[in-house]
Phi, psi and omega in degrees: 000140195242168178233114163266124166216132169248132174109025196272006163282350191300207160274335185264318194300329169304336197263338200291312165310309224251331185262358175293316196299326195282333197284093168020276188298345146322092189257334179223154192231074171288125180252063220317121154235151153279171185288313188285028179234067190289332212268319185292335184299315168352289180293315195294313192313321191299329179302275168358265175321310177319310205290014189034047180111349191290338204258052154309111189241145180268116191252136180172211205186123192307308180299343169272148187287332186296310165321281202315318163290315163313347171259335173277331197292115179090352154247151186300329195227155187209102175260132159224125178258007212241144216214167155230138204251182165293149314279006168304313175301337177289303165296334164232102180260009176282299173325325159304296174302355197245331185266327180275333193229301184278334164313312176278010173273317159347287198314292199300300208312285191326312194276312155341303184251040175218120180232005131267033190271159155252132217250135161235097171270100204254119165263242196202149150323296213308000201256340184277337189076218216236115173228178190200193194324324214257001207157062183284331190264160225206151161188175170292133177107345170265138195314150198274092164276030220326148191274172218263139184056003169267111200286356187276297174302327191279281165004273128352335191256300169336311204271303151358288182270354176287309208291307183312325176267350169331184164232002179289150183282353191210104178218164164220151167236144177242108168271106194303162146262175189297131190235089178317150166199153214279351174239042180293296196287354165286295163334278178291006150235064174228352210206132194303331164332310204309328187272347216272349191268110178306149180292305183257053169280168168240136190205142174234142168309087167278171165236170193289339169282336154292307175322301183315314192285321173317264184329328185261347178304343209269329198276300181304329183285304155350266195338300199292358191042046200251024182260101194247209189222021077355293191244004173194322192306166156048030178224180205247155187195120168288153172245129192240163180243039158059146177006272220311323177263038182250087153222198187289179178298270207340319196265333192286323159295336172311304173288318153320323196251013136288009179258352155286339182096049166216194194217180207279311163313322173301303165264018206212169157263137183279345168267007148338293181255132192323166179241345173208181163096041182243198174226173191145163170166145196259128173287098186301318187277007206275004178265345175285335169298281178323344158245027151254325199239356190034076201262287166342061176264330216260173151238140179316290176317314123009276187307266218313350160287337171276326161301328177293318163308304182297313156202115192285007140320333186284339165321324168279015153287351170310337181276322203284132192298141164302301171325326186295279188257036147279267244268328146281013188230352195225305181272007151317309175278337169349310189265024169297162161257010151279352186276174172257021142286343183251349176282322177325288182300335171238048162081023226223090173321301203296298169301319202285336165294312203299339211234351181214343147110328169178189226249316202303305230277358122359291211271358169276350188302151173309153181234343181246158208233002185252342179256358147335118172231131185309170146244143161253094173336294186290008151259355159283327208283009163219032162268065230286336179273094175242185166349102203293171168217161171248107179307340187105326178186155174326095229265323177286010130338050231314140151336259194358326172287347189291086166276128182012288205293306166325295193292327184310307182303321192274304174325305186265013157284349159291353194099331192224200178212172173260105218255312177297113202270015158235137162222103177260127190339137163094327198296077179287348197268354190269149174279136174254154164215127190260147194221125167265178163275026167260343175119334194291156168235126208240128179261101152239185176252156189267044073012291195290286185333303198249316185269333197275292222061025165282144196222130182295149176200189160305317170322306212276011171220344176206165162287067202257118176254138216173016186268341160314285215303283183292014212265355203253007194227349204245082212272334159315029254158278192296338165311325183262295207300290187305017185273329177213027171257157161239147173315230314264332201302155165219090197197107173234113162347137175189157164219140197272195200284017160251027176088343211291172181265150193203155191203130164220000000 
């Protein structure tokens, strides 16, 4: 059995290579690296040499198709992990686009015309946008809000809905959740990202070794014949990592800066950090994975004991005055350009609205944490009934069940309609043609529509954020959105062919 894995330098592609390696039946594993990512490749090579031959490696680029067919060619299974995030993505959004967006369309081409590879595909949280106390929970089927500028998501939303609209016969897609790693806190203290997690997001954790163990379980699982088109082929799956690892922005820096001896107060301002517009969210469906593949090991609390053993130097800040590392290790990054000190300082209308709503109500944020108001997460984070939404139809429904009078019904809560006048129950894989409310006309399947939750929009063709506007015409759309908007906002976001962020 041969494996295609793109993305195998990452943090999850490393654990994934390493539970690949165990599996028996695998005999070889081909791997894309670029050439200038010398210090991760590093490790994939030591992998390599261990497996004695089992492990090939490729020097290229996801975004050229010549590659991409050289690692597909000749295999059963095909994985792509591989992406470029926040903040790399913020600072190189070309680079995104070419790894987020043309890499996985390369994949659909190449696997179109090889139509027994079995296909895996890791998107993002990120693709739902920005939720909070009012909608915390997440699940397949709610609409794809990407939050304003992050071009990482839209890219991902883009790539996504290509692979959903495809002819490979065998696919899956995964929307990763938010995911640790033992070089988290290194990561994040380099960068103004670090400010972008709202205190009172809800974000539940996996880690890069559950993950990992995810991917080679799906292989294991195949084999045993227990993967159909029922329970996994052609369908969409949050990867959620369960309860115990659901907590706030606010605890997820708490657990960091207890392996320094300080606390989020010590080191942080409540006006530090965005009040929306990030991503996160507690997985309602995030169990469905885990009862195909039992995945599910690590705990949040757990890890970070573990990030403290790997490196017991973070202990030694304890001697060191608080005062000390707020101001070099945290106000340092002000003068990042991801930060909102620096959108601040040099005017930059377009993020401090897209992430606080106006330039006023920035400067207006609490400055003291006793005028702060907390969420209390833990009385919530298991609580699935919130603000009902109406989706247009019964969401707990089987395909099998999907009738016309659904998809009619969903257009027009969406704004629009369903122009095509034949359907036959159940058929979710047939192409439809859709009209949005804007007037626009679209060909999709209702999979992607109702299970996927892409509804064409100004995203799916420019970097376009347009969700003031429509959201006012859109009640699927205002069900999420007026969650951390006010009606009255009318503002649409767009970044032109250099990227800058722009509001008009």
């Amino acid at each position: 059995m041969i494996v295609g894995l793109f993305g195998s330098s990452g943090h999850m592609g490393i654990k994934t290579l390493e539970e690949f390696l165990k599996i028996p039946e695998v005999n070889k594993v081909k791997v894309l690296l670029l050439k200038n990512e010398k210090k991760r490749n590093k490790l994939v090579k030591k992998l390599a040499k261990a497996s004695k031959g089992k492990v090939e490696i490729y020097y290229g680029d996801i975004a050229n198709k010549e590659d991409v067919i050289t690692i597909v060619d000749k295999c059963d299974y095909v994985f792509n992990l591989a992406a470029v995030i926040p903040p790399r993505s913020d600072k190189r959004p070309d680079l995104s686009y070419l790894a987020n967006e043309v890499g996985p369309n390369n994949i659909i081409e190449a696997l179109e015309e090889r139509p027994n590879i079995k296909f895996i595909d890791i998107t993002s949280v990120a693709l739902y946008g920005h939720r909070n106390a009012k909608h915390p929970f997440e699940r397949v089927g709610d609409p794809l809000l990407p939050s304003v500028f992050d071009v990482y998501a839209a890219h991902k939303l883009r790539g996504e809905y290509h692979i959903l609209e495809s002819n490979i016969p065998y696919f899956a897609v995964i929307r990763q959740t938010a995911m640790v790693y033992l070089e988290m806190l290194n990561a994040n203290m380099s960068d103004g990202l670090m400010f972008h997690t709202p205190f009172n997001d809800p974000l539940e954790w996996s880690t890069a070794e559950d993950s990992g163990l995810l991917m080679a379980n799906i292989i294991r699982e195949d084999i045993a014949g227990n993967l159909n088109f029922d329970n996994f082929w052609r369908k969409v799956f949050n990867l959620g990592a369960g309860e115990v690892n659901r907590i706030s922005g606010y605890e997820t820096l708490e657990g960091g800066f207890k392996l320094i001896g300080g606390t989020t107060k010590r080191f942080f301002e409540p006006h530090y950090n965005v009040v929306r517009n990030f991503h996160g969210g507690f997985y309602y469906d995030g169990d469905d994975l885990e009862n195909l593949f039992h995945y599910q090991r690590d705990n949040i609390g757990e890890y970070w004991a573990k990030v403290k053993k790997k490196y017991p130097y973070y202990g030694m800040a304890k001697i060191v005055p608080s005062g000390l590392i707020k101001k070099f290790a945290i106000k340092r990054l002000f003068k990042d350009s991801n930060s909102p000190q620096y959108w601040y300082k040099h005017n930059d209308i377009a993020r401090l609205t897209a992430f606080y709503g106006s330039k006023e109500a920035y400067e207006n944020l609490s400055k003291k944490w006793e005028d702060f108001k907390m969420w209390d997460y833990l009385a919530v984070q298991n609580v699935k009934n919130y603000e009902p939404i109406d989706y247009g139809f019964d969401i707990d429904k089987s395909d099998k069940e999907i009738t016309i009078e659904d998809l009619q019904n969903v257009a027009k809560l969406h704004g629009g309609k369903l122009l095509s006048q034949e359907f036959k129950k159940g058929d979710v894989y047939q192409t439809l043609k859709w009209e949005n409310s804007d007037g626009e006309v679209f060909f999709s399947r209702p999979y992607t529509v109702l299970r996927g939750g892409h509804w064409f929009n100004p995203l799916y063709k420019s970097n376009t954020w347009d969700f003031d506007r429509l959201s006012k015409k859109d009640a699927i759309f205002a069900a999420f959105w007026y969650d951390s908007h006010d009606k009255e906002e009318n503002n649409c976001y767009y970044m032109n062919e250099r990227y800058e962020a722009k509001i008009k």
